[in-house]
C-alpha positions, 0 to 999 in steps of 0.5 A: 157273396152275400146270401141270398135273401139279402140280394136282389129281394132285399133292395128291389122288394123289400122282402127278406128270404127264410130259413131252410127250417120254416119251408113246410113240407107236403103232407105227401112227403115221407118221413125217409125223404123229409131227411133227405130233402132237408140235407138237400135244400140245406147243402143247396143254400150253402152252396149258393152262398159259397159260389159253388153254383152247379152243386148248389143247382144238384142238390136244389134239384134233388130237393125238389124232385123229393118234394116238388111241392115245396116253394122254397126248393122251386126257388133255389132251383130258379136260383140255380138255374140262373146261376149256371147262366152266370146270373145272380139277381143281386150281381144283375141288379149290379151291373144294370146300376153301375153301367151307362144305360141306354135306356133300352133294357133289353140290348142292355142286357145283352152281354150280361146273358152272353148272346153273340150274333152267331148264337142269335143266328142259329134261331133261324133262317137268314133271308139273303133276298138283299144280300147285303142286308140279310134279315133272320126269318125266326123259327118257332118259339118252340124250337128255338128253345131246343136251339140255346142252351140258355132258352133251355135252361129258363125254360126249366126254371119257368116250368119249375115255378110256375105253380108258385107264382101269381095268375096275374103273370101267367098266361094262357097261350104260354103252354109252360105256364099251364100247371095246377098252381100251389095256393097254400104253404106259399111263404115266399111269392116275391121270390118266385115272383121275381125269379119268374120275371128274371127268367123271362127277361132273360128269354125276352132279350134273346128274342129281341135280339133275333127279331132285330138281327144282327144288331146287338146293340142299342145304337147301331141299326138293324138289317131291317131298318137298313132295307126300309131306307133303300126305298129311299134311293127310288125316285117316287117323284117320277110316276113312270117309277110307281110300279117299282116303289109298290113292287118293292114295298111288297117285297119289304112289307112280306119280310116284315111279316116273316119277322114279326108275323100276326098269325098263321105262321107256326104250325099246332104243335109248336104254336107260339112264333119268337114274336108272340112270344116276346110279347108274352115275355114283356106282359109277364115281366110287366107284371111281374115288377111293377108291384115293387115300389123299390127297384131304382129308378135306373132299372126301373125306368128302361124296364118301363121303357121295354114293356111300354111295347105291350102297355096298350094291349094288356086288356083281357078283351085284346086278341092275340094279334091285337097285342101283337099288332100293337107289340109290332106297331111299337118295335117297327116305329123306326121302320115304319116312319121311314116308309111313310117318309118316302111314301108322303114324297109320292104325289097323290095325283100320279097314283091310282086308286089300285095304286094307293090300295097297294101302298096303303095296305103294304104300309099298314102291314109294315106299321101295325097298329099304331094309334092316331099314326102321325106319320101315315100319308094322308092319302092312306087315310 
């Protein structure tokens, strides 16, 4: 295995990793723990580059609990971190390079983090409303990451850089990245910049994948989609079938919300919903790589690609349920076009103006904010 320092950092970031011996220590440290944590962060780094992951996790965590100030200790322990996921950077890098790429990095990413739809399931509740096709209603972003052993894993490793990365990729309504940031000694930020990404793609691809359930792939369709194509089967060209169009697209458009909702939802304690937090996840990942000029083009385009979904929400005057309005706009696209196609089918002569109310806001709530929406009716216009 190569070292470390010349994995993912030297073909994606052009940035090459230091000796053990070039990592200052706090001024805080005492001289008996400066030996120990040397011995620590030495072992630890041998360890990683012999594969021996778990003890190189042991002893990068011993370090830093020696001298949490120490940058280069908090990377091997996001190092490790990745590693007990069965992730390298170099080895991710890899497998995203060699394999067939959909284009769409976060069902991409799928197997490599190991998710299956029995894991997915148990991060929330399964709406069987249409027993055929049950929609996962998420928990919380909080709970949910008590649920995986993977969410609690990145969790650990954003808590432990977060003081050594950038404000830029980090964000206010996250309550892990609420820390004092390190603004001296700081000799490896690509790193941790990096690292810190990682971790939240890894977070990011879980989430979508509960927010999709129970596709986990990118080509098959989604229980949600499914639902939105039986509108389909209703005969809107019969007035007499009005009522039932609208009842059923307010059932539709609530479920939708339940998914992917704007607010209110999570109660204070835990206050982010597995969609704000994907969202959140994507702005940060965004922002973590695109200061790097090297990541090849087969990464970086689906990466594009999967952060595109926020890219007009990113501004520091958007509210919160503007990007996640956004956010819902691009994940929905599917969804939303289908609805729309059955409701330019309706006549707008046989509705009432309660009736256009009713569709039009139910269409709105399943659409979000898409700009200049092509494919909304005209007589929602």
């Amino acid at each position: 295995m190569q070292k470390i320092h010349i994995l993912f950092f030297l073909l994606a970031t052009g940035t090459y990793g230091c000796g053990v011996s070039t990592n200052p220590l706090g001024r805080t440290v005492p001289a008996s723990h400066k030996k120990a944590f040397d011995v620590h962060l030495t072992l630890a780094q041998s360890a990683y580059d012999q594969e021996h992951i778990s003890l190189a996790h042991d002893h990068a965590t011993a370090a830093y609990g020696l001298n949490a100030f120490s940058e280069r200790a908090a990377i091997l322990v996001g190092y490790g971190k990745l590693g007990l996921l069965g992730i390298t950077p170099f080895g991710l890098l890899t497998s995203l390079t060699q394999k067939s790429n959909s284009g769409n990095l976060l069902t991409d990413m799928i197997n490599i983090v190991g998710i299956t739809s029995a894991k997915i399931g148990t991060l929330g509740t399964l709406d069987t409303s249409d027993s055929t096709y049950p929609v996962l209603v998420p928990f919380c972003a909080g709970k949910s990451r008590t649920l995986l052993r993977t969410l609690q894993i990145v969790t650990a490793g954003i808590q432990t850089l977060c003081k050594f990365v950038d404000s830029d990729v980090r964000l206010s309504n996250d309550p892990r990245h609420q820390c004092k940031p390190i603004i001296k000694d700081r000799n490896f930020s690509n790193q941790s910049r990096s690292v810190w990404g990682i971790l939240h793609l890894i977070e990011a691809v879980i989430f979508n994948a509960a927010l999709h359930y129970p596709n986990l792939t990118s080509t098959g369709t989604t229980n949600l989609e499914a639902r939105s194509a039986k509108l389909a089967k209703i005969n809107v060209k019969d007035p007499l079938q009005i009522p039932t169009l609208i009842q059923e697209l307010n059932s539709f458009s609530t479920i939708v919300q339940q998914v992917f909702p704007i607010s209110g939802v999570c109660a204070p304690g835990d206050p982010q919903t597995q969609f704000l937090a994907l969202t959140n996840d994507l702005i940060v990942i965004d922002a973590a790589f695109k200061i790097y000029p090297n990541i090849p083009n087969k990464i970086k385009t689906p990466l594009e690609t999967a952060t595109t979904v926020v890219a007009n929400a990113q501004s520091s005057s958007a509210s919160v349920q503007e990007k996640l309005g956004s956010a819902q706009g691009a994940f929905n696209t599917k969804v939303s076009k289908s609805v729309a196609t059955v409701l330019k089918q309706v006549k707008s002569s046989d509705l009432t103006p309660d009736n256009i109310q009713a569709l039009c806001t139910a269409y709105g709530t399943i659409a979000g904010i898409i700009p200049n929406d092509p494919n909304k009716p005209a007589y929602c216009s």
